[in-house]
C-alpha positions as CSV (number, residue, x, y, z in Angstrom):
1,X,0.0,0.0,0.0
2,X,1.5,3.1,-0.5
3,X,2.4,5.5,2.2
4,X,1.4,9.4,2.3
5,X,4.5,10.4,0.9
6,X,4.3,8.1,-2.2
7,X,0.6,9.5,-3.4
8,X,0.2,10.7,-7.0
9,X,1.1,14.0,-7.3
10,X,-2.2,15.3,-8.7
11,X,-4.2,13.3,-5.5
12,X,-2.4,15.3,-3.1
13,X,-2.9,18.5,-4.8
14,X,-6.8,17.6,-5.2
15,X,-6.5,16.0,-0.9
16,X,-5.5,19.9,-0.5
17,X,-8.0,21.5,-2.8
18,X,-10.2,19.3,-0.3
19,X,-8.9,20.7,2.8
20,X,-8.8,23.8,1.9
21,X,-12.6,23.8,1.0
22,X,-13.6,22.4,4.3
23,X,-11.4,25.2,6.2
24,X,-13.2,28.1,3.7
25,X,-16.7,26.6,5.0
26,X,-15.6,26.7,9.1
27,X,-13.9,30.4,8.1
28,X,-16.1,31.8,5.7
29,X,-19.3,31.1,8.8
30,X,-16.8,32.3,11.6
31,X,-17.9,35.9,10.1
32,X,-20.7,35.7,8.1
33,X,-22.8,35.2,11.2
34,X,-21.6,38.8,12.6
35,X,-23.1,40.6,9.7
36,X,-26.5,39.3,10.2
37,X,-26.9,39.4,14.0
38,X,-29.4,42.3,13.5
39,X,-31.0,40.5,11.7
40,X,-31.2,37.3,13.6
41,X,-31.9,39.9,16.8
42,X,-35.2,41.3,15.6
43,X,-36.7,37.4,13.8
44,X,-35.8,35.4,17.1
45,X,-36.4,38.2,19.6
46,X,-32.6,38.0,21.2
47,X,-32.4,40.3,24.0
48,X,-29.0,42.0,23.6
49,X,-27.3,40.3,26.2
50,X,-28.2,36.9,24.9
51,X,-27.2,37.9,21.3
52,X,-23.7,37.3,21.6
53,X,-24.1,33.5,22.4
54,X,-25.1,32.7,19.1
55,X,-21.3,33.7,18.8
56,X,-20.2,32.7,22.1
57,X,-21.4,29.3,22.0
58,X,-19.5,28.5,18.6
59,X,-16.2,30.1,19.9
60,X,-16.5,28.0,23.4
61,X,-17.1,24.6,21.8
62,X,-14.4,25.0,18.9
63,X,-11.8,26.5,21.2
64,X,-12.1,23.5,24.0
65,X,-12.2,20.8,21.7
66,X,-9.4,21.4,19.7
67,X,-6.6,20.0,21.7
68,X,-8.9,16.8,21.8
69,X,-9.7,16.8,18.3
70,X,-6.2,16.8,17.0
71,X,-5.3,14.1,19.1
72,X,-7.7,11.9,18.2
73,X,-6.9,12.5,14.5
74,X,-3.4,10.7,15.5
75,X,-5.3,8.0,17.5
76,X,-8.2,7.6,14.8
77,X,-6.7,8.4,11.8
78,X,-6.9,12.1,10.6
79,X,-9.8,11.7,7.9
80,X,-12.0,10.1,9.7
81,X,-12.3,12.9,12.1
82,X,-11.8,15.5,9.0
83,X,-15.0,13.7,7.4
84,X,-17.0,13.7,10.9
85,X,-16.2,16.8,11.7
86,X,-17.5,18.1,8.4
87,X,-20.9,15.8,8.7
88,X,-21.2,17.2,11.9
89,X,-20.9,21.4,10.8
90,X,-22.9,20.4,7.8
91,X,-25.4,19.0,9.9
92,X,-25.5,22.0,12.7
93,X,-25.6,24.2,9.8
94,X,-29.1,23.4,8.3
95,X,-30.3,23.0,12.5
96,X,-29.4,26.9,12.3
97,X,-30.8,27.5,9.5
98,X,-34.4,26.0,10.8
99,X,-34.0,27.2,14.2
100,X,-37.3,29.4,15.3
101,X,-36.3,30.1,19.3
102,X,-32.8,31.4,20.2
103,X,-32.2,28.4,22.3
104,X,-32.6,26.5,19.4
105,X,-30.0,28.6,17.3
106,X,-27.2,28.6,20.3
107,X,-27.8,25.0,21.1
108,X,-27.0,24.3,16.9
109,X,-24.0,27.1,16.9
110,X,-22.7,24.7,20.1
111,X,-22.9,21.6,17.7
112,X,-21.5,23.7,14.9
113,X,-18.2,24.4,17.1
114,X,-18.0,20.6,17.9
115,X,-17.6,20.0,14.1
116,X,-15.5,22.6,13.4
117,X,-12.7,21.6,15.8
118,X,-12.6,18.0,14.3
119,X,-12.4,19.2,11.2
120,X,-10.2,22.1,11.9
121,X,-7.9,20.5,14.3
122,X,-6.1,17.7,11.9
123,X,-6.3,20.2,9.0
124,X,-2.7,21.2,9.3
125,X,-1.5,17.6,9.9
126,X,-2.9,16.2,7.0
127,X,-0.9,18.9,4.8
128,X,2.7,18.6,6.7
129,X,2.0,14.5,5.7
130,X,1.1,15.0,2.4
131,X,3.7,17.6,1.7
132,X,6.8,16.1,2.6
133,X,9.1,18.1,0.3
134,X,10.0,21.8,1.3
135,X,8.8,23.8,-1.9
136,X,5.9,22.0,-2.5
137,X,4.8,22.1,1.1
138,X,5.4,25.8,1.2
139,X,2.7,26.3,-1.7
140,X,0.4,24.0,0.1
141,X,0.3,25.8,3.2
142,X,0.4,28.9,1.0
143,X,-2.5,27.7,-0.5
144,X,-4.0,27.1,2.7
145,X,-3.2,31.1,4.1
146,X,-4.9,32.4,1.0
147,X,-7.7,30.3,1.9
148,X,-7.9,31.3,5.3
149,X,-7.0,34.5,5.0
150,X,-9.2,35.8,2.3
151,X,-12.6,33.7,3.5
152,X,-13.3,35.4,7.0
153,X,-13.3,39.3,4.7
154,X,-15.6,37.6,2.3
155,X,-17.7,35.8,4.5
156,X,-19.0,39.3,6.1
157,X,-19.3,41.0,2.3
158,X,-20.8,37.5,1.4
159,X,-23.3,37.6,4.9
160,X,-24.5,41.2,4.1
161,X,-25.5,40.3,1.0
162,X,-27.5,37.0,1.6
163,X,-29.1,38.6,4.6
164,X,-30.3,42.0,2.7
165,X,-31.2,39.2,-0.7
166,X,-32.6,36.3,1.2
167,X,-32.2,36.4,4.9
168,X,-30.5,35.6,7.7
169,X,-31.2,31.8,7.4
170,X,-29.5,31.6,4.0
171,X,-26.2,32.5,5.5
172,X,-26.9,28.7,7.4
173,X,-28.1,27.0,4.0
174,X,-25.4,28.0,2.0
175,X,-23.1,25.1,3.8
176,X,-25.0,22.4,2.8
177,X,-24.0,22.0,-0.5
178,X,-20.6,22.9,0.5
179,X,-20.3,20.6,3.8
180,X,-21.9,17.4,1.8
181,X,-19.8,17.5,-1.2
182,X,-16.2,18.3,1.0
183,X,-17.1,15.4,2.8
184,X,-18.1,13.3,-0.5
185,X,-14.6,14.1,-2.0
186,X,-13.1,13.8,1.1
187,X,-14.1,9.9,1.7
188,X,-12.6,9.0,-1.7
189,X,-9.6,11.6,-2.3
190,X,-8.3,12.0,1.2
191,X,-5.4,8.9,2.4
192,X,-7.5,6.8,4.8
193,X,-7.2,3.6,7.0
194,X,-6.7,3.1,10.4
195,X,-3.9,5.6,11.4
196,X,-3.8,7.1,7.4
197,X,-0.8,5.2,6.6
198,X,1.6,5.8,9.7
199,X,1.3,4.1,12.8
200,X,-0.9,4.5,15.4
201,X,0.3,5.9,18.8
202,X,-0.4,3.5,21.5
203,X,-1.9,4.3,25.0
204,X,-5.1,5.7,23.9
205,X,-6.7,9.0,24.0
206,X,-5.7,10.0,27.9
207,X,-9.4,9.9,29.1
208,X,-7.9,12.0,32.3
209,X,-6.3,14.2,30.4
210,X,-8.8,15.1,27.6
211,X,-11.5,16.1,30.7
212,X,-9.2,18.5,32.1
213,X,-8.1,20.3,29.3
214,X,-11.6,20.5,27.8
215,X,-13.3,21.8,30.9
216,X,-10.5,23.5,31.3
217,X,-10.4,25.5,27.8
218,X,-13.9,25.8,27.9
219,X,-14.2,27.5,31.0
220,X,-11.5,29.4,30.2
221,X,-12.8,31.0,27.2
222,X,-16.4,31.1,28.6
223,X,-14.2,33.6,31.4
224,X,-13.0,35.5,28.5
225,X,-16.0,36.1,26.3
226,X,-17.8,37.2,29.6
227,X,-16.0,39.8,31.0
228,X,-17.8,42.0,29.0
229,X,-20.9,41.7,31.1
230,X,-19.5,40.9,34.6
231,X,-15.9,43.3,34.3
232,X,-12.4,41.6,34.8
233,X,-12.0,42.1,38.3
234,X,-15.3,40.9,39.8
235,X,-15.3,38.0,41.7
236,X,-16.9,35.9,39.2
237,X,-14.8,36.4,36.8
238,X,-11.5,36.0,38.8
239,X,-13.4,32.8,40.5
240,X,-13.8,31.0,36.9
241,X,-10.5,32.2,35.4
242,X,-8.9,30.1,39.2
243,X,-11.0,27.0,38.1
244,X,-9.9,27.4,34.7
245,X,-6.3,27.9,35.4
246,X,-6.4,24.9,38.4
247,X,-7.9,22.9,35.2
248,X,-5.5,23.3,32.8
249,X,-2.4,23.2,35.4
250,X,-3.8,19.6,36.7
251,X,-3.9,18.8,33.3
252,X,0.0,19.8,32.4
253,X,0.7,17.7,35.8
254,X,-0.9,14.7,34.2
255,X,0.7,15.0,30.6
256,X,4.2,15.2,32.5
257,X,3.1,12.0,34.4
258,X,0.9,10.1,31.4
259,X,2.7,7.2,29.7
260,X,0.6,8.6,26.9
261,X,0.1,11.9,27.3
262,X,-3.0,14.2,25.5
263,X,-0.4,16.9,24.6
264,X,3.2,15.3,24.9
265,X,5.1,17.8,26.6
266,X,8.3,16.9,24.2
267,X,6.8,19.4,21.9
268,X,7.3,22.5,24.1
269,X,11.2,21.4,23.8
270,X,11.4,23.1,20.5
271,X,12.1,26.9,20.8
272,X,11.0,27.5,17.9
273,X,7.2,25.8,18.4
274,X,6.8,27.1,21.9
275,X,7.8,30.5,20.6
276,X,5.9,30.4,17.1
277,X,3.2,29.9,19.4
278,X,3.5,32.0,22.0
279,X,4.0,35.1,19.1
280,X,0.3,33.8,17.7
281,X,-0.8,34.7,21.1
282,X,-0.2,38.5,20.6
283,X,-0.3,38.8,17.1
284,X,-4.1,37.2,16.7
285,X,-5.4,39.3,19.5
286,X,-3.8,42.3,18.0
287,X,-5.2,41.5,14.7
288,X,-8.9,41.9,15.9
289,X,-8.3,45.3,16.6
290,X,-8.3,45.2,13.0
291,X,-11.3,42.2,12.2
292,X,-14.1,43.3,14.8
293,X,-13.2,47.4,15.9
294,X,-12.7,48.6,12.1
295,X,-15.5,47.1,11.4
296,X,-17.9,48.3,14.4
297,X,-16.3,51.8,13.8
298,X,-17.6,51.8,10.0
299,X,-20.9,51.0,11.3
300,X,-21.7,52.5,14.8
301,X,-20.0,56.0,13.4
302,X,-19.9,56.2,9.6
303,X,-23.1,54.4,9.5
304,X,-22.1,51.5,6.8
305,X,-24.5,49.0,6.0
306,X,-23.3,45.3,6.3
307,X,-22.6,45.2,2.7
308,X,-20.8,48.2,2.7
309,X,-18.4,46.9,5.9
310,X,-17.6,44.1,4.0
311,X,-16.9,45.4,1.2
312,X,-14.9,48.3,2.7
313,X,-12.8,45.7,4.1
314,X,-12.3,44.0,0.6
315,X,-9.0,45.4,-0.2
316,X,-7.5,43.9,3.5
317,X,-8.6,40.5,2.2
318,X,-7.2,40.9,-1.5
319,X,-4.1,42.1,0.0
320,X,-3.4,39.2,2.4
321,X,-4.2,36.8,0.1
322,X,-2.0,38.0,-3.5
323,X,1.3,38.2,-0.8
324,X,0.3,34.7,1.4
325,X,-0.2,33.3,-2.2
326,X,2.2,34.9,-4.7
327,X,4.9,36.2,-2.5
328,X,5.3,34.5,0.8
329,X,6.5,31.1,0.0
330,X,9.1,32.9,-2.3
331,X,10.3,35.4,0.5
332,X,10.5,32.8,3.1
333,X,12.9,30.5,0.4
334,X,15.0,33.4,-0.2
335,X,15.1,34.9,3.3
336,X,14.0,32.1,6.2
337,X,11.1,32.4,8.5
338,X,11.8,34.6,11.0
339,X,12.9,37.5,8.3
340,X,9.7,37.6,6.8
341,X,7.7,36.9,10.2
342,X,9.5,40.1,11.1
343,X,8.9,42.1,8.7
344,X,4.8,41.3,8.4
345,X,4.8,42.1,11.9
346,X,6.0,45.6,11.4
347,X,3.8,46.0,8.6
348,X,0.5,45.0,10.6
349,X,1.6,47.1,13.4
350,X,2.3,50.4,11.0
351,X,-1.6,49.6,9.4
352,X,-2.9,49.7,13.2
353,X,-0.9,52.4,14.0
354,X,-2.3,54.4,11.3
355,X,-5.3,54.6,12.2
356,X,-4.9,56.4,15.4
357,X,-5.2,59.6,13.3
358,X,-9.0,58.8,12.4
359,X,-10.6,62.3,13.1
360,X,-13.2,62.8,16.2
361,X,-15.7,64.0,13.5
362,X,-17.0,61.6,11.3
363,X,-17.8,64.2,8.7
364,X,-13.8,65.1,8.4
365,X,-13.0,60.8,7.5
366,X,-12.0,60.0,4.3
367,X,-11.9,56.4,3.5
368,X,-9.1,56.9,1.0
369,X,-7.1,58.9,3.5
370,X,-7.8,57.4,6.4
371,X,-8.9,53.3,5.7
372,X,-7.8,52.3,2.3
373,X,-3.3,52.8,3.4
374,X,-4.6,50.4,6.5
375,X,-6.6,47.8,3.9
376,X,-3.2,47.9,2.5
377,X,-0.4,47.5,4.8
378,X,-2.8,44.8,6.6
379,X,-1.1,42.2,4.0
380,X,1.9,41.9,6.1
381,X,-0.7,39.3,7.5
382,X,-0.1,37.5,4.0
383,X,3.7,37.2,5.7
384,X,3.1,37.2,9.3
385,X,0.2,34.0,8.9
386,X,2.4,31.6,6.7
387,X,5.5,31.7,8.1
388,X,4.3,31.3,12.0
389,X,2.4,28.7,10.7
390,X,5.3,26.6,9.9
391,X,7.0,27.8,12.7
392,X,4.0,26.3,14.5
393,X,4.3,22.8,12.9
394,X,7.6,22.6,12.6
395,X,8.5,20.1,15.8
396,X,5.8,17.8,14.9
397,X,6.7,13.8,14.7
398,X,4.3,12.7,12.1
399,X,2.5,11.1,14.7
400,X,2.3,14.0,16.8
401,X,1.0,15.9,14.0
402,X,-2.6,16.5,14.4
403,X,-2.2,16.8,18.3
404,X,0.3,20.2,17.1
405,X,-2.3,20.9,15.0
406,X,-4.7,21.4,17.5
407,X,-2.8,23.4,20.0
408,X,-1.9,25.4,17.2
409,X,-5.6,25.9,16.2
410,X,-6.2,26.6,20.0
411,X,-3.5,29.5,20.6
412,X,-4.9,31.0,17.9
413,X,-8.8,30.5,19.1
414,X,-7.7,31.5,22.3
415,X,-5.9,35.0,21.3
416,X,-8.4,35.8,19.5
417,X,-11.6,35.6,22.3
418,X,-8.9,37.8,24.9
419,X,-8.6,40.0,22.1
420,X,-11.5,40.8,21.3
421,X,-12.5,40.7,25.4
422,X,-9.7,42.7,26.1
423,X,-9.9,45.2,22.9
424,X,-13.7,45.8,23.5
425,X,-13.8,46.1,26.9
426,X,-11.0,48.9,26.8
427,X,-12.9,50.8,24.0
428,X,-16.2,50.8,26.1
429,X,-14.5,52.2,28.7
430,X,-12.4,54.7,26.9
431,X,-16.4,55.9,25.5
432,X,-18.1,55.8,28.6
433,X,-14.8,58.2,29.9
434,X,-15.3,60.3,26.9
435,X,-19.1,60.4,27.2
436,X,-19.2,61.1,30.4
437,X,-16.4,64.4,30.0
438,X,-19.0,65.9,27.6
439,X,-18.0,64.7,23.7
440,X,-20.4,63.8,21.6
441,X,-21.5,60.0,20.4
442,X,-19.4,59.5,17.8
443,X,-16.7,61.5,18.8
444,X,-16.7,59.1,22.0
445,X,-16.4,56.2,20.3
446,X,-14.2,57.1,18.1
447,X,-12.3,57.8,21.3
448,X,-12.6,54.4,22.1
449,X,-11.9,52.4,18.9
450,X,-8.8,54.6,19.1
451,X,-7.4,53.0,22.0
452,X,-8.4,50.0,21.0
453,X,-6.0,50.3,17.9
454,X,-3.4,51.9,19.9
455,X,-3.7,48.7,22.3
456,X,-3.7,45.8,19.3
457,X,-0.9,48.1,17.4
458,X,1.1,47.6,20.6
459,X,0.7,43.6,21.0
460,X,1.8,43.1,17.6
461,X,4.8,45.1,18.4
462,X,5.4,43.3,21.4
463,X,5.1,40.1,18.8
464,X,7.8,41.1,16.8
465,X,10.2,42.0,20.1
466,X,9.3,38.2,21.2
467,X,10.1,36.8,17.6
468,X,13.3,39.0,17.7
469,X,14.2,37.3,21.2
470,X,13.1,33.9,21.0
471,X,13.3,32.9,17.7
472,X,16.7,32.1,16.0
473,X,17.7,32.7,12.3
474,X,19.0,30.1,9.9
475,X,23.0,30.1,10.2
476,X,24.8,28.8,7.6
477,X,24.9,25.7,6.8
478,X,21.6,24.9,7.5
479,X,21.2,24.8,11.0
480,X,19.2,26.9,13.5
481,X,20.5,28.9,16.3
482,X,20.9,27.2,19.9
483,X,18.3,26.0,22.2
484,X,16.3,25.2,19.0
485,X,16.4,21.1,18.6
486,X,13.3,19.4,18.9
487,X,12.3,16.8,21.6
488,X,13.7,13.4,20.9
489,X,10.8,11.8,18.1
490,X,9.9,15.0,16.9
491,X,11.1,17.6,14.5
492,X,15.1,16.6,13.3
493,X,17.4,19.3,14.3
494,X,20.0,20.9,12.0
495,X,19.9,21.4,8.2
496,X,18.2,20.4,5.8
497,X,17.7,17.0,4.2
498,X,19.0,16.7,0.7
499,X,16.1,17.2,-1.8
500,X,14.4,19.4,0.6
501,X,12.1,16.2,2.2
502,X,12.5,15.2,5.7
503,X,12.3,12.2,7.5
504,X,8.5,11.4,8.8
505,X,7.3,14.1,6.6
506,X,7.0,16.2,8.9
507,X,9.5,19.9,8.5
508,X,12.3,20.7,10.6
509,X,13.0,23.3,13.0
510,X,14.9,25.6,11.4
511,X,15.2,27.4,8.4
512,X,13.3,28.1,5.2
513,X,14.6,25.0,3.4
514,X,14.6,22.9,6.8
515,X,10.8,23.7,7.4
516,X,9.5,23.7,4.1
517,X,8.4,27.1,5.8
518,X,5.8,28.7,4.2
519,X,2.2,30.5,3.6
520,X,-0.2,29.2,5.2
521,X,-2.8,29.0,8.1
522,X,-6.0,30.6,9.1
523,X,-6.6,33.8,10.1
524,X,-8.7,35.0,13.0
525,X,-10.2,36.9,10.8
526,X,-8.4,36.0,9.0
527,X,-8.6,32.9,10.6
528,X,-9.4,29.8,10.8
529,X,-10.9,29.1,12.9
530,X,-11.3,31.6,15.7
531,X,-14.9,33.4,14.8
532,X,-15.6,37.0,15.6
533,X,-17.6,38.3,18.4
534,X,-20.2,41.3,17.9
């Protein structure tokens, strides 16, 4: 039978067209939903409080389940949970569509997470796999950023326009089609059996473990997506955030004990995972400064329509997705990882910078002057997305794979709910402040969304000082800086292999040609997988 690696070149190419399909369905309803919560508010008589769960539900279940979800891709085989996970949105999807109560909807966006983690988690694993030599992996992933990174701007141009056509059910309906044919394809195109050709880890799925990292995450995030009701320092919040911490350290103590541990802890080993990672953190809760406070700006004080946000924000996804596409994977050849890493983080923390010099008046904004040079210099997410991605993957053992996967997938779900917490809450504040000195409405919340951008400008800076810390350039030779080796069975340390494949499949930590480094990933709004709150 033959492995992965030996697949036709064509099948692989149509395995990604598959993946990347199934990733633009999860992405594309991560914002389209935002668009037509108006909508949804006045059909299903949401109070405004209990609005935001149709969002908040979603983000809970996709963000706790991911860790699992990857993991048991390794144990089950990666596209039998890929396929489940896409039955199961599909599924969820036409439930929202039909729903006539708002329990109804939140109980279906709950189920609708569920799928989206399985099918989100093993998404990166099945590419490194696939993909085993460094060019063609770095169009892959590529291929995979454009996808990402293009879908969540088109899915709220995409959402205006079916809720204003049709209405806000469409925006539900419009998966079917999409979720039963990906998963169609998927069964036949997609390398299957037991473990999908490697071999499967033994020990199980960690039973312990999975409960403790699941309630754990979920509380976690439920914490995070709160405090804009309850504040950040009352005793509710700061009770569930102890839980939630207590949680997810019991469940690092068990993964250090477990002879087969959830999350093997041999993964952290690599500096260059733990710190790909850790930049994720700041860069994705930055970016939502960009995703959800640009876009509540153009509606709450220039008084855009949904169509009109969306297709304001056009240009942002065009951008990322010609450089993540056309340019990345070239870049990160010529100059390694952490180059171009570096330099889309400056890039995305110029764009937020910039538009701290909105005008308090809305009648004095120009979107030329003012929106379209941040719409531009927002691409440096084409640079920043791909090569962090393989940064991320890059200490993965091919059967570790989907389990890196997931916590890579959760990082980035979990930056981008204290983000948006963190970015909103800060805004409201800055407006009530404002407000209560005497300005005017909008010149209050422009007050607001100003700091806001200040703020997420600021932890993408903070990014690149981490990336310019932690993370080590290629030397030459082919060999990463010190500290950078990964774990014993993961990534293999030095250069690169000769014809640019490495053993396992799986890249290396290091370099451009060692990691096979390139586009790639989803965006939190440009993301995958981490959907947008209101």
């Amino acid at each position: 039978m033959n492995t992965v690696g030996q697949r036709p070149d064509r099948s692989r190419w149509f395995a990604l067209a598959i993946l990347c399909t199934g990733a633009l369905m999860i992405i594309l309803d991560g914002s389209i939903v935002t668009v037509a919560l108006p909508a949804i508010q006045r059909d299903l008589g949401f109070s405004p409080a209990d609005l935001t769960w149709t969002v908040n539900a979603y983000m809970i279940a996709f963000g706790g389940l991911l860790l699992l979800a990857g993991r048991l891709g390794d144990l089950l085989g990666r596209k039998r949970v890929f396929v489940a996970g896409i039955a199961l949105f599909t599924a969820a999807s036409l439930l929202c569509g039909l729903a006539a109560e708002p329990w109804a909807l939140i109980a279906a966006r709950f189920v609708q997470g569920v799928g989206g983690a399985l099918a989100s988690a093993v998404g990166l694993g099945m590419i490194v796999t696939l993909f085993t030599d460094a060019k063609e992996r770095a169009k892959a992933i590529g291929a995979f950023a454009f996808t990402g990174a293009t879908g969540a701007s088109l899915g709220q141009v995409l959402g205006g326009v079916l809720t204003d056509a049709l209405s806000w059910h469409w925006i539900f309906f419009i998966n079917l089609p999409i979720g039963v044919a990906t998963a169609v394809l998927a069964l036949r195109v997609l390398p299957g059996g037991p473990a999908d050709g490697r071999t499967r880890p033994a020990g199980g799925a960690d039973v312990a473990g999975a409960l403790l990292v699941t309630s754990g995450l979920m509380l976690g995030v439920y914490t995070i997506v709160e405090t804009e009701s309850h504040g950040w320092a009352s005793g509710r919040t700061l009770g569930s955030a102890a839980l939630a911490a207590a949680l997810l350290a019991g469940f690092l103590l068990r993964q250090a004990r477990a002879a087969a541990p959830l999350l093997p802890l041999r993964v952290f080993r690599s500096r260059t995972v733990s710190g790909a990672n850790a930049v994720q953190l700041l860069v994705i809760s930055g970016m939502f400064a960009f995703q959800i406070v640009v876009a509540l700006y153009l509606q709450q004080v220039l008084g855009y329509g949904a169509a009109e946000t969306g297709l304001a924000m056009l240009p942002a996804a065009v951008t990322i997705g010609v450089t993540s596409l056309l340019l990345s994977a070239r870049l990160v050849a010529r100059f390694g990882e952490r180059s171009v890493l570096l330099a889309g983080l400056l890039l995305l923390a110029l764009a937020l910078a910039l538009l701290l010099r909105i005008p308090r008046d809305p009648a004095e904004v120009s979107y030329v002057t003012h929106l379209l040079p941040t719409m531009l210099l927002i691409s440096g997410g084409g640079l920043v997305l791909p090569a962090m991605t393989a940064l991320g993957m890059s200490g993965a053992h091919e059967d570790d794979a989907g389990v890196v996967s997931g916590l890579f997938n959760t990082v980035q779900q979990i930056g981008g709910a204290l983000g948006v917490a963190v970015l909103t809450t800060l805004a409201a504040a800055r407006t009530e402040s404002l407000t209560a000195g005497g300005d005017g409405r909008d010149a209050a919340l422009t007050g607001g969304f100003r700091l806001a951008f200040g703020v997420g400008a600021a932890l993408i800076a903070a990014a690149a000082v981490l990336a310019l810390a932690v993370l080590r350039p290629r030397t030459p030779g082919g060999t990463t800086g010190p500290g950078d080796a990964a774990a014993p069975g993961g990534a293999v340390p030095g250069g690169a292999v000769p014809g640019g494949a490495v053993p396992g499949g799986v890249a290396q930590a290091g370099g451009a040609e060692s990691t096979g480094a390139a586009p790639g990933a989803a965006v939190p709004a440009v993301t995958p997988a981490a959907p947008p709150r209101p």
